[in-house]
TORKOL-4160 file (C-alpha; in steps of 0.2 Angstrom, whole numbers, padded with zeros to 4 digits, m for minus):
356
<pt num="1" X="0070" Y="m0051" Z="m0061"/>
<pt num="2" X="0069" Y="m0040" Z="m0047"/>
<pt num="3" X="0071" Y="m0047" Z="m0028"/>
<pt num="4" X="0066" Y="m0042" Z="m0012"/>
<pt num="5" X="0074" Y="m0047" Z="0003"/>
<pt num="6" X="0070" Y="m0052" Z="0021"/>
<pt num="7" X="0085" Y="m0050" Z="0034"/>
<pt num="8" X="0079" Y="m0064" Z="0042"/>
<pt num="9" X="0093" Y="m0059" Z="0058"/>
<pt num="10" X="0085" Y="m0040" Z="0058"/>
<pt num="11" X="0069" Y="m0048" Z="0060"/>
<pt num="12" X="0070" Y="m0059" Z="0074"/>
<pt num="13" X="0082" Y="m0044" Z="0082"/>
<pt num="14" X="0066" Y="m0031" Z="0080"/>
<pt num="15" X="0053" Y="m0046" Z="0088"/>
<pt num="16" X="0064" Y="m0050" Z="0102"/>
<pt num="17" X="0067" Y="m0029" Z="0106"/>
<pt num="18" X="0049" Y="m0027" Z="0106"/>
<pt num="19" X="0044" Y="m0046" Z="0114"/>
<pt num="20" X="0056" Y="m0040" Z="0128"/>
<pt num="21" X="0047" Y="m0021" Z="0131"/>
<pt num="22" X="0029" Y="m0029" Z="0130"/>
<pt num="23" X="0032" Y="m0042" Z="0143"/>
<pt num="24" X="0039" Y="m0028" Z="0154"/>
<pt num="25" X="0024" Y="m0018" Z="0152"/>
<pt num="26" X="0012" Y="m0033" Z="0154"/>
<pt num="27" X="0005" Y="m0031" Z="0137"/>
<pt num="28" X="0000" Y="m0045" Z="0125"/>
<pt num="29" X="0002" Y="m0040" Z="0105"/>
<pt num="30" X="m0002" Y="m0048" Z="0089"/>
<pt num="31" X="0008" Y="m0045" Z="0074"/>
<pt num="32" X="0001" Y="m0037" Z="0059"/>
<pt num="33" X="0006" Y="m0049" Z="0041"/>
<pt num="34" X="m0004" Y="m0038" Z="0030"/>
<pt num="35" X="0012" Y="m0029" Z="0022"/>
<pt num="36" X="0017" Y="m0048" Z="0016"/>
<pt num="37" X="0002" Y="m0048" Z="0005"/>
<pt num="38" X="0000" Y="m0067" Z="0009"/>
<pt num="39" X="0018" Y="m0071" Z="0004"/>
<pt num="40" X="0021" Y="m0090" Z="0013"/>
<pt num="41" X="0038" Y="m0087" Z="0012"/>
<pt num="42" X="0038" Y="m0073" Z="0022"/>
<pt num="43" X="0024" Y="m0077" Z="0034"/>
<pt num="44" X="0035" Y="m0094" Z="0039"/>
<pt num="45" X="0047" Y="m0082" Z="0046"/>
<pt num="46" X="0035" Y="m0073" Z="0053"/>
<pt num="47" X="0028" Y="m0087" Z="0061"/>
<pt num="48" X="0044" Y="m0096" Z="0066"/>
<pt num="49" X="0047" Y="m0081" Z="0077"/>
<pt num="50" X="0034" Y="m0090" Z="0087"/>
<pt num="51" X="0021" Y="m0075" Z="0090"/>
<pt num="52" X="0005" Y="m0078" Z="0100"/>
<pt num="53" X="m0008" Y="m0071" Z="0088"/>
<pt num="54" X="m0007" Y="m0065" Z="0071"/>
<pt num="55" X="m0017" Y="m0049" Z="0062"/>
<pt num="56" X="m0021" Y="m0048" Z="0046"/>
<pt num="57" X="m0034" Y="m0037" Z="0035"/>
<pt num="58" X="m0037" Y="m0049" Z="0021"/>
<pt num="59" X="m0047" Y="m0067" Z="0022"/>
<pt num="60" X="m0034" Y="m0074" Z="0011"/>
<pt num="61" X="m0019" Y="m0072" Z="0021"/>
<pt num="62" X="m0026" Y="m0077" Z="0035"/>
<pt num="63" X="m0030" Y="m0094" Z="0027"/>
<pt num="64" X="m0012" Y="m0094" Z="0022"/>
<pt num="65" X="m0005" Y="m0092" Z="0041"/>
<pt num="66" X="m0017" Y="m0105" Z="0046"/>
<pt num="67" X="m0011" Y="m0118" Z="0034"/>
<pt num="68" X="0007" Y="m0112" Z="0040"/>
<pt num="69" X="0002" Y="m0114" Z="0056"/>
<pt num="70" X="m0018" Y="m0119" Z="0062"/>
<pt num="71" X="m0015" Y="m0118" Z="0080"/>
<pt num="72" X="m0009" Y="m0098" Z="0080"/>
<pt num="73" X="m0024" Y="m0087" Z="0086"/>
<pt num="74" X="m0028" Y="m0076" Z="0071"/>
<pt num="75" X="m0037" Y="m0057" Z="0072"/>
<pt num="76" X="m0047" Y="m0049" Z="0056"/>
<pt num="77" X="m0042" Y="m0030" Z="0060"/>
<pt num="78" X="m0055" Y="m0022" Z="0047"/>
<pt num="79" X="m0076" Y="m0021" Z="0050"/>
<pt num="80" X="m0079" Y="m0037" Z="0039"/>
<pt num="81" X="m0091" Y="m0036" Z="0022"/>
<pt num="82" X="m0104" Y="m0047" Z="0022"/>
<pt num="83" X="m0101" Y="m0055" Z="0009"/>
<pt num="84" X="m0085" Y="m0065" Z="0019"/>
<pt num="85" X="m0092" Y="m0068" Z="0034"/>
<pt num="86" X="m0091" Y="m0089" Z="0031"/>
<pt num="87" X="m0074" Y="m0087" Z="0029"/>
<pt num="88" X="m0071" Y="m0074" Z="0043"/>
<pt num="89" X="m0079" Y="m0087" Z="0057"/>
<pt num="90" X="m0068" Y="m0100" Z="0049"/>
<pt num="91" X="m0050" Y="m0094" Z="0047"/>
<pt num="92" X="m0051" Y="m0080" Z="0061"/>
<pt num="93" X="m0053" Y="m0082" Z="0079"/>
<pt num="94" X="m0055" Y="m0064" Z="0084"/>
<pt num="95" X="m0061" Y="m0049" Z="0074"/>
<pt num="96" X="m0064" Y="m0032" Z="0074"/>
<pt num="97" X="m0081" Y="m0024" Z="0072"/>
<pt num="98" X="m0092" Y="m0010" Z="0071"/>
<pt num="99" X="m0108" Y="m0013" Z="0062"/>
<pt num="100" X="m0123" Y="m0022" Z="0073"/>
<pt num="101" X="m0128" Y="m0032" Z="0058"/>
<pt num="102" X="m0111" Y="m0038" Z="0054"/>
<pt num="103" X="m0109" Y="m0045" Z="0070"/>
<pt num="104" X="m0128" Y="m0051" Z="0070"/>
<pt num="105" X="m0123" Y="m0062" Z="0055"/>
<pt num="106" X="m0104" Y="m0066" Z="0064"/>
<pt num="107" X="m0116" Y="m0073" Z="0077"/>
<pt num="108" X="m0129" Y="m0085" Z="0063"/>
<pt num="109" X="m0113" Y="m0090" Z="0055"/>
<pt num="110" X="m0103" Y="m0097" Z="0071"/>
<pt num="111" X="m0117" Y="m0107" Z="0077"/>
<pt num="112" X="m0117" Y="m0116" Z="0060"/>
<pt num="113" X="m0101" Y="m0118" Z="0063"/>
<pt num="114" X="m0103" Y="m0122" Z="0079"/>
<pt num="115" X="m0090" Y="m0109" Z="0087"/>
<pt num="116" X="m0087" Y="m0095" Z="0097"/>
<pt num="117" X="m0078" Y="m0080" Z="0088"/>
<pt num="118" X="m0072" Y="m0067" Z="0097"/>
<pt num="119" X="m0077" Y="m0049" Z="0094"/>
<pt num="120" X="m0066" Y="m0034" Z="0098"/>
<pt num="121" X="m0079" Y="m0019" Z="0097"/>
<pt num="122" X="m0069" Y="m0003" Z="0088"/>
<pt num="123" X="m0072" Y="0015" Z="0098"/>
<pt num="124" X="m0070" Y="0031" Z="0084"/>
<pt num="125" X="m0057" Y="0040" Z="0094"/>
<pt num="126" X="m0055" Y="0054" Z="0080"/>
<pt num="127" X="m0047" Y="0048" Z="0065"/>
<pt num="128" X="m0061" Y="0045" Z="0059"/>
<pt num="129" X="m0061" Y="0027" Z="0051"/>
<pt num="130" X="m0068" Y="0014" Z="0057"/>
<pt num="131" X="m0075" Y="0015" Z="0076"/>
<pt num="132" X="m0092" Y="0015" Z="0085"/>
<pt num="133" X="m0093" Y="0034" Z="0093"/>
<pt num="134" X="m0091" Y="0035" Z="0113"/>
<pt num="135" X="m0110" Y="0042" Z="0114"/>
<pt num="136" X="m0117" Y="0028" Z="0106"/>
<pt num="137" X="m0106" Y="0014" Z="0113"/>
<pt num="138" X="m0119" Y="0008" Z="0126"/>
<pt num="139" X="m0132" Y="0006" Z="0118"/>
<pt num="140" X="m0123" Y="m0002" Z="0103"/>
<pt num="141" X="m0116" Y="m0015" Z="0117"/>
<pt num="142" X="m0132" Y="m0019" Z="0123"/>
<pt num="143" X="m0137" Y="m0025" Z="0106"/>
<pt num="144" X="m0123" Y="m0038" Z="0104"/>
<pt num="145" X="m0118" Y="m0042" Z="0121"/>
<pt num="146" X="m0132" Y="m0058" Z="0122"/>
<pt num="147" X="m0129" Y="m0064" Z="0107"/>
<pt num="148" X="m0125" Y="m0082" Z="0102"/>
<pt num="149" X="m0112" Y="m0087" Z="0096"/>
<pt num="150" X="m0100" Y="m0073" Z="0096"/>
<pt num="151" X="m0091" Y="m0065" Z="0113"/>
<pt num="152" X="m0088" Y="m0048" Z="0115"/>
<pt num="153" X="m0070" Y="m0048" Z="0124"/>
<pt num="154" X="m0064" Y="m0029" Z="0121"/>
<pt num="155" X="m0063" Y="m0014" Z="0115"/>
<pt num="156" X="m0051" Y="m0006" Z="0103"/>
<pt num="157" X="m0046" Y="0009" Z="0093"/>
<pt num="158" X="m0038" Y="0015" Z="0077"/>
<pt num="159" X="m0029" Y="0030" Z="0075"/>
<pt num="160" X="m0016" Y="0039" Z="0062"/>
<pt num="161" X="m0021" Y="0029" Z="0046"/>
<pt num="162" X="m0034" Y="0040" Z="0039"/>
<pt num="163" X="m0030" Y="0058" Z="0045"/>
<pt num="164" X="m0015" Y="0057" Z="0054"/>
<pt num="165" X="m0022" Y="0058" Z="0069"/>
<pt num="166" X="m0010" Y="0056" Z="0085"/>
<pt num="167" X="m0014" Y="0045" Z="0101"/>
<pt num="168" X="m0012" Y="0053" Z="0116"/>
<pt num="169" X="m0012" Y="0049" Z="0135"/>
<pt num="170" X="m0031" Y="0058" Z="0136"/>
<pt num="171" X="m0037" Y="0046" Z="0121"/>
<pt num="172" X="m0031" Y="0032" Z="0130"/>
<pt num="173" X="m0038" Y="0036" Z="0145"/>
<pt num="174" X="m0053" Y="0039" Z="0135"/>
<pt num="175" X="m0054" Y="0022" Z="0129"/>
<pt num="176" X="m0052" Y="0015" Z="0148"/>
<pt num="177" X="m0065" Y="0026" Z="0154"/>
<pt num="178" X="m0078" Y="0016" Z="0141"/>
<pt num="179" X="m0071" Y="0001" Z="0146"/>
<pt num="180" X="m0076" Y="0003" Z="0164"/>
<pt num="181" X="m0091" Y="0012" Z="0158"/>
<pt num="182" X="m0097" Y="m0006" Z="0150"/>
<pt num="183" X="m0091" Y="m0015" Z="0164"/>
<pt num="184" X="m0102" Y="m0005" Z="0176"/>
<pt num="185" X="m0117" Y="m0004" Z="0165"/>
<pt num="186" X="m0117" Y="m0022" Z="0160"/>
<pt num="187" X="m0110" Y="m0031" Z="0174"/>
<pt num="188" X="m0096" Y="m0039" Z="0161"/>
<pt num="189" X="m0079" Y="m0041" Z="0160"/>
<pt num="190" X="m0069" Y="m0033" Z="0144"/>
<pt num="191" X="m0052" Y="m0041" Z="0146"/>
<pt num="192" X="m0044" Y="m0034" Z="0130"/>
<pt num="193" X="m0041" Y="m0013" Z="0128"/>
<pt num="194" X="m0032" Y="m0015" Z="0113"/>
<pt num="195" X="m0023" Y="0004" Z="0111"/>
<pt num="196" X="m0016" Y="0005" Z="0098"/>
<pt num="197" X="m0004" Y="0000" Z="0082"/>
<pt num="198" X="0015" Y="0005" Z="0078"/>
<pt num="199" X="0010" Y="0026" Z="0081"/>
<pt num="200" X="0006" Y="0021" Z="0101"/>
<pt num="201" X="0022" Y="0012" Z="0105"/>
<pt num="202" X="0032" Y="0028" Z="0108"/>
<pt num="203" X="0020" Y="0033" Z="0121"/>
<pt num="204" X="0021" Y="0016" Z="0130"/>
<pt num="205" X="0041" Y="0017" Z="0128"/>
<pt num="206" X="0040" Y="0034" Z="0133"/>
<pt num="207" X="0044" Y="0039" Z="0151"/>
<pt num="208" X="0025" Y="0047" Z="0152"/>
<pt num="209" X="0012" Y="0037" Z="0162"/>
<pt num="210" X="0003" Y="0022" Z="0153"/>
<pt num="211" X="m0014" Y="0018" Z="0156"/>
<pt num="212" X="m0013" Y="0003" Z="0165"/>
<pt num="213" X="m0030" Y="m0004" Z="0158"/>
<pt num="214" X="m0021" Y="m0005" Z="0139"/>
<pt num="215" X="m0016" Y="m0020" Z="0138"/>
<pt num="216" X="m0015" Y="m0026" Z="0120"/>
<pt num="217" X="m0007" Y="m0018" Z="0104"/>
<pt num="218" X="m0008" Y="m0024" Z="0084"/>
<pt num="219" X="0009" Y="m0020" Z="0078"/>
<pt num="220" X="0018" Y="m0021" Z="0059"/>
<pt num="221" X="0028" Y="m0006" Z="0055"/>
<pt num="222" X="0039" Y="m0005" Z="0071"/>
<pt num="223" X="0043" Y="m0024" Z="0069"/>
<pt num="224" X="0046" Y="m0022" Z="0049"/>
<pt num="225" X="0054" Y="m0007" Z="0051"/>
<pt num="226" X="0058" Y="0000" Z="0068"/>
<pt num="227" X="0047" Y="0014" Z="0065"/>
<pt num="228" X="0044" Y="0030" Z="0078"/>
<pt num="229" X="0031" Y="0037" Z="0071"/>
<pt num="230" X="0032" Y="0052" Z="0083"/>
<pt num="231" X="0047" Y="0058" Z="0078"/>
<pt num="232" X="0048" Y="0050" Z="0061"/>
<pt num="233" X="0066" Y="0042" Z="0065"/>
<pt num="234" X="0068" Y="0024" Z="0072"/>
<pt num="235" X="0067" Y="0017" Z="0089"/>
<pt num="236" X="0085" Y="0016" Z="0097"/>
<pt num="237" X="0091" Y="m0001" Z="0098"/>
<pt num="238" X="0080" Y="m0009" Z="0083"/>
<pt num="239" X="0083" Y="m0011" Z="0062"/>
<pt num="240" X="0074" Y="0002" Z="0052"/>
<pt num="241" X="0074" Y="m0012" Z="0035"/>
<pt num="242" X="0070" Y="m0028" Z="0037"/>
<pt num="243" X="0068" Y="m0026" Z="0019"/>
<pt num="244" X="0077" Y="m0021" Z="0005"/>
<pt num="245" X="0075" Y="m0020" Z="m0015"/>
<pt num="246" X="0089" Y="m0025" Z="m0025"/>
<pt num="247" X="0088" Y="m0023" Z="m0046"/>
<pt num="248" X="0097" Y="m0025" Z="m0063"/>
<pt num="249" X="0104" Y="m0010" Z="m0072"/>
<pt num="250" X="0097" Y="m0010" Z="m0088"/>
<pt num="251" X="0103" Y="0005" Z="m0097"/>
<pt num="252" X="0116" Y="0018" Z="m0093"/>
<pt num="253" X="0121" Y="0033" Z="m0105"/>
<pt num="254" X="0124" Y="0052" Z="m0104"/>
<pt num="255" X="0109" Y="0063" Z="m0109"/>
<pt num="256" X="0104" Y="0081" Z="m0104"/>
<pt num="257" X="0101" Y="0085" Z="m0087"/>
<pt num="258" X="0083" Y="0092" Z="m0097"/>
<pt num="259" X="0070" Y="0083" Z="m0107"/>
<pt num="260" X="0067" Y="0092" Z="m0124"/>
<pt num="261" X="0053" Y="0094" Z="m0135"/>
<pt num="262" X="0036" Y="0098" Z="m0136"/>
<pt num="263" X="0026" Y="0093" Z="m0120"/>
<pt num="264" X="0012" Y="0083" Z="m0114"/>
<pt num="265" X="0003" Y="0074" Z="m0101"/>
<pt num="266" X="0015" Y="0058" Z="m0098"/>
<pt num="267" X="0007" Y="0040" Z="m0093"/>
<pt num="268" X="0003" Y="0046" Z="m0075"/>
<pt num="269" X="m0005" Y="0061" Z="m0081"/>
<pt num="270" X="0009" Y="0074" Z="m0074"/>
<pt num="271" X="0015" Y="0087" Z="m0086"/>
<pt num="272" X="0033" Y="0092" Z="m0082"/>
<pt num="273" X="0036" Y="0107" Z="m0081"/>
<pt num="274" X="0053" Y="0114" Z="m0086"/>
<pt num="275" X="0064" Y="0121" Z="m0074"/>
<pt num="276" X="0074" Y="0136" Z="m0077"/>
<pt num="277" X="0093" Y="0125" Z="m0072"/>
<pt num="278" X="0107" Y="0127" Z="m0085"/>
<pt num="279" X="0105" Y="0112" Z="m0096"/>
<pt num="280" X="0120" Y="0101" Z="m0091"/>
<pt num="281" X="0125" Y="0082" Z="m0096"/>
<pt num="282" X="0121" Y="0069" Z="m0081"/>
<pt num="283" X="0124" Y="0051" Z="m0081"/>
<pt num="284" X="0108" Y="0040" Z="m0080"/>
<pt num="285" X="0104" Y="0022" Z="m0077"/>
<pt num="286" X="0089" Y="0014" Z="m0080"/>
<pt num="287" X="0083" Y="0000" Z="m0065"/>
<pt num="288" X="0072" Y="m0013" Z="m0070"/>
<pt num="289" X="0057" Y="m0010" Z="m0059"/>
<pt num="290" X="0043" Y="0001" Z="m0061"/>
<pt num="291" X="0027" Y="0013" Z="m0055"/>
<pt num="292" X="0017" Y="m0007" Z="m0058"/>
<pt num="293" X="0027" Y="m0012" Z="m0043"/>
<pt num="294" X="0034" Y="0002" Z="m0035"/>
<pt num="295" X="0029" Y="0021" Z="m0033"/>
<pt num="296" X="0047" Y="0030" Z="m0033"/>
<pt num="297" X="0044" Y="0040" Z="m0019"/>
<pt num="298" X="0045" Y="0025" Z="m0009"/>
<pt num="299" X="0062" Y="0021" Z="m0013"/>
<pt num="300" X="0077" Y="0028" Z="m0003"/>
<pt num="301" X="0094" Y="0022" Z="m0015"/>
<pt num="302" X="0108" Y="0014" Z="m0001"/>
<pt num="303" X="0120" Y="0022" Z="m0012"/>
<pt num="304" X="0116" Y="0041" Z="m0006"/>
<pt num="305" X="0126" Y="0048" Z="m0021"/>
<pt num="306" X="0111" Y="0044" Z="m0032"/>
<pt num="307" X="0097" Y="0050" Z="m0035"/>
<pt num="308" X="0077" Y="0043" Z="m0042"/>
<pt num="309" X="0072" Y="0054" Z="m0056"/>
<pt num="310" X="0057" Y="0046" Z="m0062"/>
<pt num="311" X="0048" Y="0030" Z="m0068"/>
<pt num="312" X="0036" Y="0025" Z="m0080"/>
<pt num="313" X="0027" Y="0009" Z="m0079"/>
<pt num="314" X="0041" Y="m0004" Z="m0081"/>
<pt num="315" X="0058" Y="0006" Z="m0079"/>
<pt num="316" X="0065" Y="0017" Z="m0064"/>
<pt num="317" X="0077" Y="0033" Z="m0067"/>
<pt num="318" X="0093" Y="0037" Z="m0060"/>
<pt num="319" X="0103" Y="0050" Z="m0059"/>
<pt num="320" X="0123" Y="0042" Z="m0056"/>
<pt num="321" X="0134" Y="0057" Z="m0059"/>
<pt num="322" X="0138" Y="0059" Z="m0043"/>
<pt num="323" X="0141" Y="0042" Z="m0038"/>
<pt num="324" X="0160" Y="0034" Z="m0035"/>
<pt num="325" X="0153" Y="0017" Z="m0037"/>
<pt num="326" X="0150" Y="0013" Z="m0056"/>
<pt num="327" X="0135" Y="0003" Z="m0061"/>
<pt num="328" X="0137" Y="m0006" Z="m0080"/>
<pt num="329" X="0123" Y="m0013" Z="m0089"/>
<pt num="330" X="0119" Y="m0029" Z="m0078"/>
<pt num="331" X="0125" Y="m0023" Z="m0062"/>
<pt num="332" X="0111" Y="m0021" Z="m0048"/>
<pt num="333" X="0108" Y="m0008" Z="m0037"/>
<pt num="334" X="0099" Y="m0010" Z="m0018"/>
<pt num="335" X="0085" Y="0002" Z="m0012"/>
<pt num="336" X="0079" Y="0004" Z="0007"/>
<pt num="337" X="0062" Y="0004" Z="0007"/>
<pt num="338" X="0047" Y="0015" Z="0015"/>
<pt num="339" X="0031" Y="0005" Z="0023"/>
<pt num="340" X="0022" Y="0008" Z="0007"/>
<pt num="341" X="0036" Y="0005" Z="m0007"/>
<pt num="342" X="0037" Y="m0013" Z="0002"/>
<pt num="343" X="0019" Y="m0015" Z="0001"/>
<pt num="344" X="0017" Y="m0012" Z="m0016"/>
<pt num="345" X="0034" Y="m0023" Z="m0019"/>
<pt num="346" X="0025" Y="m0037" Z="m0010"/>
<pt num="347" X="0009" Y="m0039" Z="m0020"/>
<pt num="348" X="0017" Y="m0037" Z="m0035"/>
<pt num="349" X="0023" Y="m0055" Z="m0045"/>
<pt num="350" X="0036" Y="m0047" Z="m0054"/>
<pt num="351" X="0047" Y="m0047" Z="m0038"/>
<pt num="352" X="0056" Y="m0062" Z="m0032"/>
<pt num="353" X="0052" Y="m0063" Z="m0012"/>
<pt num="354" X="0070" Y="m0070" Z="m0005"/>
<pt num="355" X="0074" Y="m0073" Z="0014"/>
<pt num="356" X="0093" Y="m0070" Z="0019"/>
């Protein structure tokens, strides 16, 4: 079987960069678990780490970090469906919202349960996900700020994950200007502007000015995989893979550099097309691992002499001609993974979840 590892050294080196450049900006931040798919082997580690709050975008894996760990302050980072609203109120402390009836029912629920949940109130800053627009944010404020049960404690916003869309120190500034905004109107504190994910860290490690009024940040990628999303490199001084793949060779033989015969759509639906290359011999090996838990395009081999061909639901192809390592039948060969090959690994059961 396949395994995925967690450097559990890389780990704690990435927490302690970033623990170290939050407390200097006088921000507090929550790590995001969602990429662990619930996995308690690897949310102990997370959680040994000995963070302050913890995000997650699934009910489930909150559950799992509170039976880890019931005392760690937990946020729900996605406008909730109704249909887990019980649930919600009782495995998440804080959570994230949008829609007045949501929150309505966030409110019924919590007195039944006879607490307080805390609401962060998401702004649409242009990505165009989730997010209440800036024109209507008053209004929408006034509806929810007297409810029982449930406290409005901040604002937030999402951006980069639909559309790609960039913060910037004018959408920051933005968001701070509908915090006062509130604050005036209402005669209310907001405590919490929380700016941003992973893609705003390079404007607060920047040398830019911050807006001092952002004071909280959800952050996953960067501590998984040191990511800049600015500049699509890794931040200096922190591990770019936490993770890695590592599988079995299953098959290794010389076969034309060309597929031959008559074509049709294969099992993903793509008709290849043949190129107008010299038909050559190549070495290939065949890696136990497949499109069911892993899209190739994810998968970045450690041996850069090698190169991903293909895969079909089950197997992974690779070209090896070039290599100076050899790899015989029952070898293994490690990958380095992008954010969402480790996703898919995670929630797949076929792979083995290992901590080194």
């Amino acid at each position: 079987m396949a395994k995925l590892y967690l450097y559990r050294d890389r780990l704690r080196h990435n927490y302690d960069y970033l623990k170290q450049e939050f407390k200097q900006a006088n921000i507090e931040w929550g790590i995001v678990t969602k990429l662990l798919c619930g996995n308690k082997t690897f949310l102990k580690e997370v959680l040994n780490l000995g963070p302050s709050q913890v995000c997650d975008s699934r009910i489930s894996n909150l559950k799992a970090i509170k039976e880890i760990n019931p005392d760690v302050e937990t946020i729900y980072i996605k406008p909730p469906a109704p249909s887990v609203i019980k649930s919600l109120v009782r495995y998440a402390n804080i959570s994230l919202n949008t829609q007045l009836t949501t929150i309505k029912a966030i409110s019924r629920e919590a007195l039944k349960q006879r607490k307080k949940h805390k609401v962060i109130l998401m702004v649409e800053m242009g990505d165009l996900r989730e997010g209440i627009l800036g024109k209507d944010l008053e209004k929408f404020y006034s509806q929810v700020f007297k409810l029982k049960g449930v406290e409005v404690i901040g604002l937030g916003t999402n951006l980069n994950c639909l559309h790609g869309v960039m913060p910037s120190e004018d959408k920051l500034i933005e968001l701070c200007h509908y915090k006062k905004m509130i604050e005036d109107k209402f005669d209310r504190k907001l405590p919490i502007v929380s700016g941003g994910t992973t893609v705003t860290l390079p404007l607060l490690l920047g040398s830019g000015i911050f807006p001092k009024d952002i004071n909280h940040f959800r952050i996953g990628e960067a501590l998984f995989f040191g990511a800049d999303l600015f500049k699509d490199k890794t931040i200096k001084g922190m591990y770019p893979f936490t993770l890695e793949l590592e599988a079995q060779v299953i098959e290794v033989s010389e076969k034309p550099s060309e597929p031959f015969g008559e074509f049709g759509a294969n099992p993903m639906g793509v008709k290849y097309t043949k190129s107008k290359n010299k038909v050559t011999t190549v070495q290939r090996a065949i890696i136990d691992v497949g499109v069911l838990d892993v899209a190739p395009q994810f998968l970045m081999p450690k041996n850069q002499r090698i190169k991903v061909m293909g895969a079909s639901s089950d197997m992974l192809v690779v070209d090896i001609t070039h290599s100076r390592h050899k790899y015989p039948v029952g070898s293994t060969m490690k990958f380095e993974l992008k954010y969402m090959g480790a996703l898919s690994l995670l929630n797949s059961r076929y792979i083995d979840k290992v901590v080194l």
